[in-house]
Biopython code that builds the backbone (N, CA, C, O; Angstrom):
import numpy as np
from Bio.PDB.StructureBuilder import StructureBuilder

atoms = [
    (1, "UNK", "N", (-16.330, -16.467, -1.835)),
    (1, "UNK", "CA", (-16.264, -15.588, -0.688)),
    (1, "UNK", "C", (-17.423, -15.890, 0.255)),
    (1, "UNK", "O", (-17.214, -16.092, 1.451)),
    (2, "UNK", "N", (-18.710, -15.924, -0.304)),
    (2, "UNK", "CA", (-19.728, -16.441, 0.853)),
    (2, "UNK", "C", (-20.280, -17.178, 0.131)),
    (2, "UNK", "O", (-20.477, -16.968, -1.066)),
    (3, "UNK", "N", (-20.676, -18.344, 0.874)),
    (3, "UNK", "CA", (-21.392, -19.632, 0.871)),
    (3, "UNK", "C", (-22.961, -19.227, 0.329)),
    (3, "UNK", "O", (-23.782, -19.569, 1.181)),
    (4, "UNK", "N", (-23.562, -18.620, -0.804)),
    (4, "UNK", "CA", (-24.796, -18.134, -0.767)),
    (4, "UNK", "C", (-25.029, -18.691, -1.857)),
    (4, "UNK", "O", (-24.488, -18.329, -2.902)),
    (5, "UNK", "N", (-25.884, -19.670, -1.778)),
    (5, "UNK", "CA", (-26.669, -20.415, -3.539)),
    (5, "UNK", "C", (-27.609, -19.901, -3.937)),
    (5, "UNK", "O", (-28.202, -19.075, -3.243)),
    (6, "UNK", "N", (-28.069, -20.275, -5.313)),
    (6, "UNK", "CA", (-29.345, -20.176, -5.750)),
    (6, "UNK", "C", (-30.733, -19.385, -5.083)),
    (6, "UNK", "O", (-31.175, -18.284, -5.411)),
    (7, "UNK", "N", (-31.358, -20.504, -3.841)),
    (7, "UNK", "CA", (-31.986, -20.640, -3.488)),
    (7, "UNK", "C", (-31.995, -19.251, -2.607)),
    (7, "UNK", "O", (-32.999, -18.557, -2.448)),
    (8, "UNK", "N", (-30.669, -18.967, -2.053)),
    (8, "UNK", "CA", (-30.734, -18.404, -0.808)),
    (8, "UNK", "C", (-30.716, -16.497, -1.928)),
    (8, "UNK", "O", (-31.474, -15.600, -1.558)),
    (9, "UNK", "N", (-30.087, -16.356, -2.745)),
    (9, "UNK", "CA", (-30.479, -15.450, -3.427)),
    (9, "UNK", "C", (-31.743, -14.995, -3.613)),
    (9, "UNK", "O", (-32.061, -13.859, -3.260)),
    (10, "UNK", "N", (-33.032, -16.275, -4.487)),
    (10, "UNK", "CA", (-34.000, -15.347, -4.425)),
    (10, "UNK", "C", (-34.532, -15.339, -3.257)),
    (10, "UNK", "O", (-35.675, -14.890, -3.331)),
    (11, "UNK", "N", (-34.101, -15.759, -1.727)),
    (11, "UNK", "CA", (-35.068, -15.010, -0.969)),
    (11, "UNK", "C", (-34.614, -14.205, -0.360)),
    (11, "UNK", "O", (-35.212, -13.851, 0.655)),
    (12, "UNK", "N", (-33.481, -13.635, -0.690)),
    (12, "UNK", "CA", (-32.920, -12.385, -0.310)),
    (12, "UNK", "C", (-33.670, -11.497, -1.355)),
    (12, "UNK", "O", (-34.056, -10.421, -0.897)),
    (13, "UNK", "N", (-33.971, -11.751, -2.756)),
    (13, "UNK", "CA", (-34.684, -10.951, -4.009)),
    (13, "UNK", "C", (-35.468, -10.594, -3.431)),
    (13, "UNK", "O", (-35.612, -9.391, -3.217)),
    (14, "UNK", "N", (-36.603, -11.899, -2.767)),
    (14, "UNK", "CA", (-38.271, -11.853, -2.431)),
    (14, "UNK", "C", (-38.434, -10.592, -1.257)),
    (14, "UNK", "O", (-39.351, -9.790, -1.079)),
    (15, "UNK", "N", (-37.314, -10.762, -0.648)),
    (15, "UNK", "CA", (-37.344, -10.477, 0.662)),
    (15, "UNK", "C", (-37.416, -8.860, 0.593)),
    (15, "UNK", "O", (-38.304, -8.137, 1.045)),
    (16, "UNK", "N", (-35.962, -8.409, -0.258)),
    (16, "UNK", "CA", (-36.049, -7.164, -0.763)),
    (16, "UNK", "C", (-37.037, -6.562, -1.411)),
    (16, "UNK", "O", (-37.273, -5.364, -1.250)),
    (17, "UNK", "N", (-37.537, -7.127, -2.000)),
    (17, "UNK", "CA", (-39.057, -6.938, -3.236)),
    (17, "UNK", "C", (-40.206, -6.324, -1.977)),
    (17, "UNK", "O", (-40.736, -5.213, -1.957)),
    (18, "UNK", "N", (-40.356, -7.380, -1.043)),
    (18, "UNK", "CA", (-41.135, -6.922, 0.000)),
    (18, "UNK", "C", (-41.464, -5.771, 1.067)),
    (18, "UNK", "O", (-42.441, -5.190, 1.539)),
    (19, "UNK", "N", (-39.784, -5.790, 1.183)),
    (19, "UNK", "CA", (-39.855, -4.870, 2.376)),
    (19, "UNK", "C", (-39.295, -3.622, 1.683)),
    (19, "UNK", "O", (-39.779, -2.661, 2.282)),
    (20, "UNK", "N", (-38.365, -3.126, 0.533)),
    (20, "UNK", "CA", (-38.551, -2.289, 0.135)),
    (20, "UNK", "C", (-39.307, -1.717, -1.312)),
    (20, "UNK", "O", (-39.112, -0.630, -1.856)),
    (21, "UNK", "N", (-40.146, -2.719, -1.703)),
    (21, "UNK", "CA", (-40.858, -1.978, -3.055)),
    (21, "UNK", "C", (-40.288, -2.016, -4.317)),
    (21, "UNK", "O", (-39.102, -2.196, -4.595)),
    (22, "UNK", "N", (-41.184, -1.841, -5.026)),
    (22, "UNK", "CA", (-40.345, -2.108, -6.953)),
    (22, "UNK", "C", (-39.511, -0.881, -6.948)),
    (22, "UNK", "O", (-38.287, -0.872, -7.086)),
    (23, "UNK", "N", (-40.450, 0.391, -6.739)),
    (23, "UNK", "CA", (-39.445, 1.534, -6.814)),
    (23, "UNK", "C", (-38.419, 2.081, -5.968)),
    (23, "UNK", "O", (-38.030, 3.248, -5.956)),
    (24, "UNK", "N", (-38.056, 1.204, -5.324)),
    (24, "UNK", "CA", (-36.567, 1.560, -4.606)),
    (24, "UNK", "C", (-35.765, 0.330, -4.264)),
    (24, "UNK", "O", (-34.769, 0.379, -3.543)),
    (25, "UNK", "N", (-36.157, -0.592, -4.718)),
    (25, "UNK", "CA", (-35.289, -1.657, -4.904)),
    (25, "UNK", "C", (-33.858, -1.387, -5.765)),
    (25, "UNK", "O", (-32.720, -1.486, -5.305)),
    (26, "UNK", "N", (-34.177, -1.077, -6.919)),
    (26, "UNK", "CA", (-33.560, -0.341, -8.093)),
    (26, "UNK", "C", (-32.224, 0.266, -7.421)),
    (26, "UNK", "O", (-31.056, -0.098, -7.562)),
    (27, "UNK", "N", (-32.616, 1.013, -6.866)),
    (27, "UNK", "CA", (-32.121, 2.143, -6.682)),
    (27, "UNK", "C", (-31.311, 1.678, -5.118)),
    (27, "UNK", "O", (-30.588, 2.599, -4.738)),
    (28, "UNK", "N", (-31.299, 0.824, -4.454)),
    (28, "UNK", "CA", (-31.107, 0.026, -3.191)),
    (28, "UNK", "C", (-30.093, -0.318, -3.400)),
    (28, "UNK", "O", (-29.115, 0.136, -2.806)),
    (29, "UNK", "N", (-30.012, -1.530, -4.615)),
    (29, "UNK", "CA", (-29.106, -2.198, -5.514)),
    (29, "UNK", "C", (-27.768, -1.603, -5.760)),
    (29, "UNK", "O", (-26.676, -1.804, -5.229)),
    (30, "UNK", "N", (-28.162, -0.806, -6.724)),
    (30, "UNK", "CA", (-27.393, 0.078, -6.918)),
    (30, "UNK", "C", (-26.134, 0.898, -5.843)),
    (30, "UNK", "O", (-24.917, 1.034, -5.976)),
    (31, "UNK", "N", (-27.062, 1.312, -4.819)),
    (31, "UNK", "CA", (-25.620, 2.174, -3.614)),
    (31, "UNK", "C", (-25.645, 0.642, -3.452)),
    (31, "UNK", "O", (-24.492, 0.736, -3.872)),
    (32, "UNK", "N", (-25.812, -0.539, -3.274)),
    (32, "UNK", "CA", (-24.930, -1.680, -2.508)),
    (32, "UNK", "C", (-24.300, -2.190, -3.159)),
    (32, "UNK", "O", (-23.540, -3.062, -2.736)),
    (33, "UNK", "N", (-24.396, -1.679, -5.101)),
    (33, "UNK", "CA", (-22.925, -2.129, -6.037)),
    (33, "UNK", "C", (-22.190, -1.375, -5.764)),
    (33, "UNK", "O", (-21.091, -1.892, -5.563)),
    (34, "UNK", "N", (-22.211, -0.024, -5.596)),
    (34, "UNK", "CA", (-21.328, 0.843, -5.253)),
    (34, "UNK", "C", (-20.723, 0.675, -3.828)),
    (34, "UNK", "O", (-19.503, 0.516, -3.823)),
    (35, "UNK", "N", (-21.187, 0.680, -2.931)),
    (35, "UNK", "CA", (-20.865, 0.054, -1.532)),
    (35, "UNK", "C", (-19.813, -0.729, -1.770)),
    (35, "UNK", "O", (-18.708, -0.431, -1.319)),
    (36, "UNK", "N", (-20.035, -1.939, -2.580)),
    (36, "UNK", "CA", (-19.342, -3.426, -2.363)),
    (36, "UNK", "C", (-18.013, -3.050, -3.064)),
    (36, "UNK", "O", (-16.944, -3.423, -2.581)),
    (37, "UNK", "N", (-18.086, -2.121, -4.497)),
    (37, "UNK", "CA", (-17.153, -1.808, -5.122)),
    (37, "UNK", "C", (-15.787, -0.968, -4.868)),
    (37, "UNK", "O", (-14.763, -0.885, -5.546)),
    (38, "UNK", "N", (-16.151, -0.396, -3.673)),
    (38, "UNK", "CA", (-15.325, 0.449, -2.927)),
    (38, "UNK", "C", (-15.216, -0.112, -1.903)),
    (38, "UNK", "O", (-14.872, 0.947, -1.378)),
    (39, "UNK", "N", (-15.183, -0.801, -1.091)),
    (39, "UNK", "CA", (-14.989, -2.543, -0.211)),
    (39, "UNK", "C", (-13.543, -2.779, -1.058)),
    (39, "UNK", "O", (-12.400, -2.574, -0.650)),
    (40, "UNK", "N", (-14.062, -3.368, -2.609)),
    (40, "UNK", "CA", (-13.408, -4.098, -3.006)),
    (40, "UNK", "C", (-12.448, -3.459, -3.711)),
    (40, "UNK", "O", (-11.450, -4.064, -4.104)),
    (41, "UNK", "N", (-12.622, -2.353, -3.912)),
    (41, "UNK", "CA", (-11.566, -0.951, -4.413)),
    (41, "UNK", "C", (-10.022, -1.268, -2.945)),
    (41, "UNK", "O", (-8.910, -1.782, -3.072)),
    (42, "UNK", "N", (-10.735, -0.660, -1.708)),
    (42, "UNK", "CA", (-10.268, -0.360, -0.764)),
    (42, "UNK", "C", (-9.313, -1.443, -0.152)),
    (42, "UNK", "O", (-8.294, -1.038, 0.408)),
    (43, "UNK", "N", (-9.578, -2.873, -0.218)),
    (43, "UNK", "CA", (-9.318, -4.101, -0.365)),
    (43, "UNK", "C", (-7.979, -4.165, -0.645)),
    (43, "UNK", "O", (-6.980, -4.148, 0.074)),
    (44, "UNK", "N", (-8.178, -4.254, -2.027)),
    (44, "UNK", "CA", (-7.136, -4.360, -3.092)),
    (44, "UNK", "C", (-5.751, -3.344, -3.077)),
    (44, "UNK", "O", (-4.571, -3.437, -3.418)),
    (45, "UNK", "N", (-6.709, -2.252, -2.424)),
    (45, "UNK", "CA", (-5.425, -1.279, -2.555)),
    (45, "UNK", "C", (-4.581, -1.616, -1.158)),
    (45, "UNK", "O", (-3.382, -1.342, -1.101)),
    (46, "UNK", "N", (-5.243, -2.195, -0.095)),
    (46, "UNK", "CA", (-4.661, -2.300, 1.476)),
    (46, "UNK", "C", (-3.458, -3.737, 0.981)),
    (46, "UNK", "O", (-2.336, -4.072, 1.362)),
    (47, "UNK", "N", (-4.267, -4.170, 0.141)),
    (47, "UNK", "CA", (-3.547, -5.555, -0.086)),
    (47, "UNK", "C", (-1.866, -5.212, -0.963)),
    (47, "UNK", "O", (-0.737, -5.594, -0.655)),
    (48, "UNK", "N", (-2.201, -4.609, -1.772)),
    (48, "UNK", "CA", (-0.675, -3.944, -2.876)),
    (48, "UNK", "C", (-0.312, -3.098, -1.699)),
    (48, "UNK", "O", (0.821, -3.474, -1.398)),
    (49, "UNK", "N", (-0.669, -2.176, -0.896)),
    (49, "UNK", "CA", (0.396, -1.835, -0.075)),
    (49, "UNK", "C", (0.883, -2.745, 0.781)),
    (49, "UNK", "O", (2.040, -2.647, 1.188)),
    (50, "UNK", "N", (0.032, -3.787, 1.182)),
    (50, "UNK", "CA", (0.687, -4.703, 2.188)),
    (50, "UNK", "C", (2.008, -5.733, 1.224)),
    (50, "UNK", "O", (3.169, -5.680, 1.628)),
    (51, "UNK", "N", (1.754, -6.363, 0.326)),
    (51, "UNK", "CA", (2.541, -6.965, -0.507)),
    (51, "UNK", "C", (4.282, -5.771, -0.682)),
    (51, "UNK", "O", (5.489, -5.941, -0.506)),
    (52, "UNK", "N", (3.509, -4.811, -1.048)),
    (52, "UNK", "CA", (4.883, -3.828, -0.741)),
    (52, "UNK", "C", (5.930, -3.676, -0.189)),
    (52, "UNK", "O", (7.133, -3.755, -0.435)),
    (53, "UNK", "N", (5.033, -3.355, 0.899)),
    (53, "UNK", "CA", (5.809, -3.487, 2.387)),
    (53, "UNK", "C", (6.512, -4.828, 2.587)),
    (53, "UNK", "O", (7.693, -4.807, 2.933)),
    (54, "UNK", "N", (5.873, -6.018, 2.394)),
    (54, "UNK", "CA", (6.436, -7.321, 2.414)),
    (54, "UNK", "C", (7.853, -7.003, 1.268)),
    (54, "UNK", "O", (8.997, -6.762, 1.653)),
    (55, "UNK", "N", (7.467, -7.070, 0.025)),
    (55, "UNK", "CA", (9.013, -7.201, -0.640)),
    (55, "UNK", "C", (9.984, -6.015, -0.173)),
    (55, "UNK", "O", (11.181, -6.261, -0.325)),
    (56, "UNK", "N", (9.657, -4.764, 0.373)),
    (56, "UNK", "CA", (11.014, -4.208, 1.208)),
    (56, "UNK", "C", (11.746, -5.102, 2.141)),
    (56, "UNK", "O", (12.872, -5.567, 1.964)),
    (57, "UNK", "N", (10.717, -5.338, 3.468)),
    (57, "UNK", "CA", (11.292, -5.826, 4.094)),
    (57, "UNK", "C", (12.182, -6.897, 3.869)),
    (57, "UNK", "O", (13.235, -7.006, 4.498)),
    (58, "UNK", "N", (11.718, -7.888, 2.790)),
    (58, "UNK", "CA", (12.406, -8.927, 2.203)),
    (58, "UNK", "C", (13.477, -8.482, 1.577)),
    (58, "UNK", "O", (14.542, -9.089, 1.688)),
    (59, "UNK", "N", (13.362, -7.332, 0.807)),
    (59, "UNK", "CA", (15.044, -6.822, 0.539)),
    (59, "UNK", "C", (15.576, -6.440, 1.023)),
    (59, "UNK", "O", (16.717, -6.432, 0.560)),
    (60, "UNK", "N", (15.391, -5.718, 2.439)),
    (60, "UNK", "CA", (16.131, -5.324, 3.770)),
    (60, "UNK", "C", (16.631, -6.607, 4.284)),
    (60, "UNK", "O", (17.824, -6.601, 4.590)),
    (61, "UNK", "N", (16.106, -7.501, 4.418)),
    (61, "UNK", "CA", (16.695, -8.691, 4.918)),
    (61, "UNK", "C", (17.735, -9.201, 4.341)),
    (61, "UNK", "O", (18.861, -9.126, 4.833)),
    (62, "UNK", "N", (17.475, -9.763, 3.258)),
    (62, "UNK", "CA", (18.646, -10.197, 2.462)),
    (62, "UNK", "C", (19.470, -9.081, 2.263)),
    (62, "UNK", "O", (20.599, -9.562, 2.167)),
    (63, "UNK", "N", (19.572, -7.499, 2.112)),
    (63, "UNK", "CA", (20.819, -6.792, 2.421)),
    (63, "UNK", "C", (21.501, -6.782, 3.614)),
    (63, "UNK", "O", (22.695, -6.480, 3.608)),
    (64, "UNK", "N", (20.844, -7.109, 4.807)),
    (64, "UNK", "CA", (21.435, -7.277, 5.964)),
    (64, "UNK", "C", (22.338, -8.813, 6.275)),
    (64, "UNK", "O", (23.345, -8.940, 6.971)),
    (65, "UNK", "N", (21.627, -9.826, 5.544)),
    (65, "UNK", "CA", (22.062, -11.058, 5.411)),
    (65, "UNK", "C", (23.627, -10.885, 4.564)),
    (65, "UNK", "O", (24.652, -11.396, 5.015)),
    (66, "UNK", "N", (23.596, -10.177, 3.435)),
    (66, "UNK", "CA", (24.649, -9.664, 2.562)),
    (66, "UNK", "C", (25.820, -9.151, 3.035)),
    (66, "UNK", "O", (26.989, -9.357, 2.707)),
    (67, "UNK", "N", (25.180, -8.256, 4.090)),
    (67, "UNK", "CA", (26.263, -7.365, 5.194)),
    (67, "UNK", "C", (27.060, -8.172, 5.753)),
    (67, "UNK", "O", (28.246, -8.151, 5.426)),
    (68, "UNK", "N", (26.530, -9.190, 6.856)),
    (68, "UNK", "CA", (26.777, -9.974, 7.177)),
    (68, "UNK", "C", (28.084, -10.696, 6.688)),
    (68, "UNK", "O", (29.152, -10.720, 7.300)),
    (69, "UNK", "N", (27.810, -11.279, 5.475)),
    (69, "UNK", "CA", (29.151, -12.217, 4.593)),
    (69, "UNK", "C", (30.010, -11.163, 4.683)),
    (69, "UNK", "O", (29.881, -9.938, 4.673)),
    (70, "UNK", "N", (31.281, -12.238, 4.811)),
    (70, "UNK", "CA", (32.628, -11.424, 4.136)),
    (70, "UNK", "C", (32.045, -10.926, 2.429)),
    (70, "UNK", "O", (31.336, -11.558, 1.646)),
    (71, "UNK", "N", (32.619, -9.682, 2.302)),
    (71, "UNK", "CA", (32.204, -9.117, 1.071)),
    (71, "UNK", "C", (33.064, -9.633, 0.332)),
    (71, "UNK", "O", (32.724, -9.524, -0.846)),
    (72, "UNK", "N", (34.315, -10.302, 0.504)),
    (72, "UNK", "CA", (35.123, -10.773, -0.300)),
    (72, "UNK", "C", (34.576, -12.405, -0.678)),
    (72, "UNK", "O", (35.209, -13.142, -1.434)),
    (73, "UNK", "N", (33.676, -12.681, -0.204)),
    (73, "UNK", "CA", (32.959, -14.016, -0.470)),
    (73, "UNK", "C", (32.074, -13.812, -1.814)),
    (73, "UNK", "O", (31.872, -14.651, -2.692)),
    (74, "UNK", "N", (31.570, -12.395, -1.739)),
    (74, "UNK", "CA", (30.410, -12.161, -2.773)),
    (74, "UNK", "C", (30.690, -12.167, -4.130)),
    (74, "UNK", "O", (31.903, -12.274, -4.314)),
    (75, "UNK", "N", (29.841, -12.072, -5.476)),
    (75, "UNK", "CA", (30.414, -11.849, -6.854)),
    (75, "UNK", "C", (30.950, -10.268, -7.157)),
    (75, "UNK", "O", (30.924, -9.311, -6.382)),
    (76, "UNK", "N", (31.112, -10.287, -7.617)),
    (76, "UNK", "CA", (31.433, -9.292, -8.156)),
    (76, "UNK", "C", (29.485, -7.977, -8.554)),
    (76, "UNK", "O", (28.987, -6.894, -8.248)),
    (77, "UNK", "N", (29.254, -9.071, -9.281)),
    (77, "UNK", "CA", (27.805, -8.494, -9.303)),
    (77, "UNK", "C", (27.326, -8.028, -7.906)),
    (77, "UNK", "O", (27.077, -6.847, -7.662)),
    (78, "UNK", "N", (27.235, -8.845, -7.172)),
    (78, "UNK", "CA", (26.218, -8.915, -6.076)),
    (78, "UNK", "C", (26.722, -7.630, -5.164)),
    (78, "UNK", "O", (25.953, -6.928, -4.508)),
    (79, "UNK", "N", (28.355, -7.425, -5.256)),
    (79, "UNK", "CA", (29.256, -6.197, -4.717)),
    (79, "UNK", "C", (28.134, -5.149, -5.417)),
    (79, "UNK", "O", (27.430, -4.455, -4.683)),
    (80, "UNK", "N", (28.037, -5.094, -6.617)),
    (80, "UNK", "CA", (27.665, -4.085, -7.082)),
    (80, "UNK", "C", (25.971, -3.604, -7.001)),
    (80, "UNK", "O", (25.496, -2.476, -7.134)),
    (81, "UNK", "N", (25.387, -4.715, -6.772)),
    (81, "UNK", "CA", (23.879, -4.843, -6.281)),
    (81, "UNK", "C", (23.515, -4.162, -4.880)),
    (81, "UNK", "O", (22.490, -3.565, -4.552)),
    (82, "UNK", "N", (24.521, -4.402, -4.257)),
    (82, "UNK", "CA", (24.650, -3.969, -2.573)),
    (82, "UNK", "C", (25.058, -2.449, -2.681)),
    (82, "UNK", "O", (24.407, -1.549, -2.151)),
    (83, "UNK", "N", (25.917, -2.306, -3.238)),
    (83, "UNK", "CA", (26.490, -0.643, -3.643)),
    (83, "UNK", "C", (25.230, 0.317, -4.115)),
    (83, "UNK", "O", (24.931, 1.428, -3.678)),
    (84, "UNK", "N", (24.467, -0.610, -5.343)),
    (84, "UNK", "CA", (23.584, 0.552, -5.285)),
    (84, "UNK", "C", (22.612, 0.854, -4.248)),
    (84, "UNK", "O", (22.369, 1.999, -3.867)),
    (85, "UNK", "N", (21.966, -0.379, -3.724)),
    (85, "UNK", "CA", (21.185, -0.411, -2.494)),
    (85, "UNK", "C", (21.244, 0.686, -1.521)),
    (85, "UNK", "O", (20.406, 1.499, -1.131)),
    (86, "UNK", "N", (22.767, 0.423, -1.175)),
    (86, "UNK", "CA", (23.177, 1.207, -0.561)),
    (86, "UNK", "C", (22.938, 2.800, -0.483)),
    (86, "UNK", "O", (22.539, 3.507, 0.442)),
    (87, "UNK", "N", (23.403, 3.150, -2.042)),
    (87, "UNK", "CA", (23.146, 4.686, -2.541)),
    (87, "UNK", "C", (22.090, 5.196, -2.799)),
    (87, "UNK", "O", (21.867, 6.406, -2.781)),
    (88, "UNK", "N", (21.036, 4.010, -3.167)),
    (88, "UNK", "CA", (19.501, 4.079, -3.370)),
    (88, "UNK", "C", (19.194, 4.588, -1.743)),
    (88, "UNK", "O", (18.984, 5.782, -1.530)),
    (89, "UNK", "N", (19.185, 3.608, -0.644)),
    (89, "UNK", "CA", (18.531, 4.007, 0.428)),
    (89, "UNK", "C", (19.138, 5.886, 0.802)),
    (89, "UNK", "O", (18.477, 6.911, 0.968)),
    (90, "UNK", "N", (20.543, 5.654, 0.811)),
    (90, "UNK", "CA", (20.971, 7.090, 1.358)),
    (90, "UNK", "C", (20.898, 7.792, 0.667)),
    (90, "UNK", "O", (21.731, 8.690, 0.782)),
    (91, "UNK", "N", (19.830, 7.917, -0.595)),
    (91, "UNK", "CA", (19.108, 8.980, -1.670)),
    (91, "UNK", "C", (18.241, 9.267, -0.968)),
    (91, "UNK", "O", (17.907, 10.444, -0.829)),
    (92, "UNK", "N", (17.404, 7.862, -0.083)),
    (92, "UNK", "CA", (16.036, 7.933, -0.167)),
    (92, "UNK", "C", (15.870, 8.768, 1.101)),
    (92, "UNK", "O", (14.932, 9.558, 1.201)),
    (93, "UNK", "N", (16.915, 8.574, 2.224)),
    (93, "UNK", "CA", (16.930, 9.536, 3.376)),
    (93, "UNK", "C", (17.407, 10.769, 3.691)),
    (93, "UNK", "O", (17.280, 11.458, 4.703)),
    (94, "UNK", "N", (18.301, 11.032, 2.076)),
    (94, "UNK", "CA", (18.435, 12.907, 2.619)),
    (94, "UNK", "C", (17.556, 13.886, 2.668)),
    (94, "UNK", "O", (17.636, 14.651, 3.629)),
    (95, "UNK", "N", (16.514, 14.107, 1.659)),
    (95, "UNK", "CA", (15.227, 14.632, 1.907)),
    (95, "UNK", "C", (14.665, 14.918, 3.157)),
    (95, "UNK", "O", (14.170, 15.978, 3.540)),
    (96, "UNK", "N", (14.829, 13.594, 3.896)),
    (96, "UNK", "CA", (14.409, 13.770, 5.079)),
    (96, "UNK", "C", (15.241, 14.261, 6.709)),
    (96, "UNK", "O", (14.981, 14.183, 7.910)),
    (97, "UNK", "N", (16.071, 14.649, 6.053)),
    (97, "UNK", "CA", (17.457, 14.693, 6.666)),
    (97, "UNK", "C", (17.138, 15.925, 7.716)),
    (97, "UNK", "O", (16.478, 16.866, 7.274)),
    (98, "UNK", "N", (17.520, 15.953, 8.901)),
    (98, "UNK", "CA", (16.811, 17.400, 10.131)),
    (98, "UNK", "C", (17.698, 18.178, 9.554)),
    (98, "UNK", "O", (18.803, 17.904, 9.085)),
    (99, "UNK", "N", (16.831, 19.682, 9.663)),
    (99, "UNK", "CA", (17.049, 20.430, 8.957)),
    (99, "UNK", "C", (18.311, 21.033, 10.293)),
    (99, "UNK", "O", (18.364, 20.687, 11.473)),
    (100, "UNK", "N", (19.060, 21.861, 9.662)),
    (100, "UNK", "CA", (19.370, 22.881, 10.685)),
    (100, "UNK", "C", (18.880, 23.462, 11.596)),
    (100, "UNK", "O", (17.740, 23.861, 11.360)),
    (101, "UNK", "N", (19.322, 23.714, 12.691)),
    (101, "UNK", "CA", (19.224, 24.126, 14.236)),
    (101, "UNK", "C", (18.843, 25.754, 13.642)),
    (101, "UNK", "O", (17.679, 26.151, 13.580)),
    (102, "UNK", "N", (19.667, 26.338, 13.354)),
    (102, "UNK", "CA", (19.838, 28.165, 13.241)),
    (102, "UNK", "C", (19.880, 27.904, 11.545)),
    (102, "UNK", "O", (20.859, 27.473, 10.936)),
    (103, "UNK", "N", (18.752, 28.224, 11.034)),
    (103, "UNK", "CA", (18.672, 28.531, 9.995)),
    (103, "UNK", "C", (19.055, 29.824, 9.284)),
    (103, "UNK", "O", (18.400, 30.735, 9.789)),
    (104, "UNK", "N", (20.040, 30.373, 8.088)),
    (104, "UNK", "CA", (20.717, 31.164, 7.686)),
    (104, "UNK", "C", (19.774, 32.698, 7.737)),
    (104, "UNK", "O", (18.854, 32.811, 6.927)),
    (105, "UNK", "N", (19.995, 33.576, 8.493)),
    (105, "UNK", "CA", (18.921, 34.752, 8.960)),
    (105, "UNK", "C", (19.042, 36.096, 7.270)),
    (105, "UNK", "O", (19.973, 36.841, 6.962)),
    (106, "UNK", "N", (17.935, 35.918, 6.699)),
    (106, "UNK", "CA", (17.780, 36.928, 5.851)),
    (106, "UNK", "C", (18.122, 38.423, 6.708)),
    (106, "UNK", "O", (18.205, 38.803, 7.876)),
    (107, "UNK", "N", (18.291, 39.117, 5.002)),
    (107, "UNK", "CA", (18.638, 40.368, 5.710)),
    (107, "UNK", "C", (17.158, 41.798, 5.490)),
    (107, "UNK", "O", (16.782, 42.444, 4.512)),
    (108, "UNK", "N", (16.835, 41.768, 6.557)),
    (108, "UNK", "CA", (15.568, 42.639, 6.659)),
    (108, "UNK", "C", (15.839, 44.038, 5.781)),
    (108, "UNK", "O", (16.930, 44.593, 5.648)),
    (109, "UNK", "N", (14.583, 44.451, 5.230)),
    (109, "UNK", "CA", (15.082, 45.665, 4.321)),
    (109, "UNK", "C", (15.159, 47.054, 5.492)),
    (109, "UNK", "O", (16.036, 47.890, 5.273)),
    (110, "UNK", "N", (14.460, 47.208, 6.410)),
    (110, "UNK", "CA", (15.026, 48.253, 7.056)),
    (110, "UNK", "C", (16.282, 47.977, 7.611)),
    (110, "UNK", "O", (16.665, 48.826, 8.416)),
    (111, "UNK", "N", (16.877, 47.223, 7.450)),
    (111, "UNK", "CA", (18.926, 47.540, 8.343)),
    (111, "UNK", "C", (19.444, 47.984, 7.473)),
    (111, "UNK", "O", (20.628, 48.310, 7.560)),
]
sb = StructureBuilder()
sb.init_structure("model")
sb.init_model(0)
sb.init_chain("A")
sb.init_seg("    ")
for serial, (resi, resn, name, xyz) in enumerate(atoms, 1):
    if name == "N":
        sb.init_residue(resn, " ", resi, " ")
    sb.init_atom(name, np.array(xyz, "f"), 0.0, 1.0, " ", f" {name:<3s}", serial, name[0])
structure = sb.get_structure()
């Protein structure tokens, strides 16, 4: 990840030693493992959502590519691969489905 040898380490050590002291060097170190670790926490996690997102889209594609063919071209399997797709996505969007305009009016206890 960075080009930093040997050499160039201890005078980043020396350097630190100097300008902040034995007793807070320690302790310096330390929030900049933690620092780097949550960098590299944060990283990783941007990266698996990005990879994510990549294999949807890649299966959106090839279902649209699928659409495309005469379905009578396809296997038999692949009919059935597309079917669930299908039922999978329009699972995945009723939840989100707009609710009703005039929602059903309770009945107030004084009427």
């Amino acid at each position: 990840m960075f080009d930093i040898g040997f050499w160039e380490l201890i005078l980043i050590a020396v350097l630190g030693l100097l300008v902040l002291g034995p007793e807070r060097l320690p302790a310096a170190l330390r929030s900049f493992q933690r620092m780097l670790a949550g960098v590299k926490a944060y990283g990783s996690k941007v990266q698996a959502e990005l990879n994510h997102e990549l294999r949807i889209k890649e299966l959106h594609d090839h279902l649209a590519q699928a659409e495309q063919l005469n379905p009578e071209q396809l296997s038999p399997e692949l009919q059935r691969s597309i079917a669930e797709l299908k039922n999978a996505a329009a699972a995945v969007q009723r939840p989100y489905a707009k609710a009703p305009d005039n929602p059903s009016k309770e009945p107030k206890d004084g009427d």
